[in-house]
Steps between C-alpha positions, in 0.01 A plus 500: 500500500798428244522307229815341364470419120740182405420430173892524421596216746199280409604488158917470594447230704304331202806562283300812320742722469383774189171627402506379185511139706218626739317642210502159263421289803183780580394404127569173516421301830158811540443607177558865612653727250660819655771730364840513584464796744194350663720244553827709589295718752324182657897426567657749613239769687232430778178531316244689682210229406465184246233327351400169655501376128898624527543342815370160382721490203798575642437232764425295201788576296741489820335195671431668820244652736410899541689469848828423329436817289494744753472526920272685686593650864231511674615688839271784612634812409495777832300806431661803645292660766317791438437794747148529609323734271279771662165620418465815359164714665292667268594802375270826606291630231619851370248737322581400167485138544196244548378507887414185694110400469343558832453216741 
């Protein structure tokens, strides 16, 4: 599964071009404070997760939905196929070792 992060093109189409803009519309329009590289790195990298509080304000600030902020493909992903593995036998026990318990 891949996901494509498009925070940059929400926020271009909606004229937000900085993220000084991005971060004064967070504080505004959702009352969310975050620091300039919060802001910087929620621009310009693929974040590996983000709060749901996140989420909602930059839908908030950006007047849009979490699906304009970043796609999902969903297409099964092949496995490779992997040669039958075979069983080892028991080992015999040598002198030294433990011995099987007698049936």
């Amino acid at each position: 599964m891949k996901i494509r992060w498009k925070l940059r093109m929400a926020a271009a189409q909606r004229e937000v071009w900085t993220g000084a803009q991005l971060r004064r519309l967070l504080a505004d329009k959702a009352g969310l404070e975050l620091s300039a590289a919060s802001v910087s790195a929620l621009l310009t990298k693929e974040p590996t997760q983000v709060k749901l509080s996140t989420l909602a304000a930059l839908c908030t600030a950006l007047e849009c939905s979490p699906n304009d902020l970043f796609e999902v493909d969903t297409t099964p992903v092949e496995r490779p196929v992997r040669p039958p593995q075979s069983v080892a036998e028991p080992k015999a026990a040598s002198s030294g070792g433990r011995s099987m318990p007698p049936l």
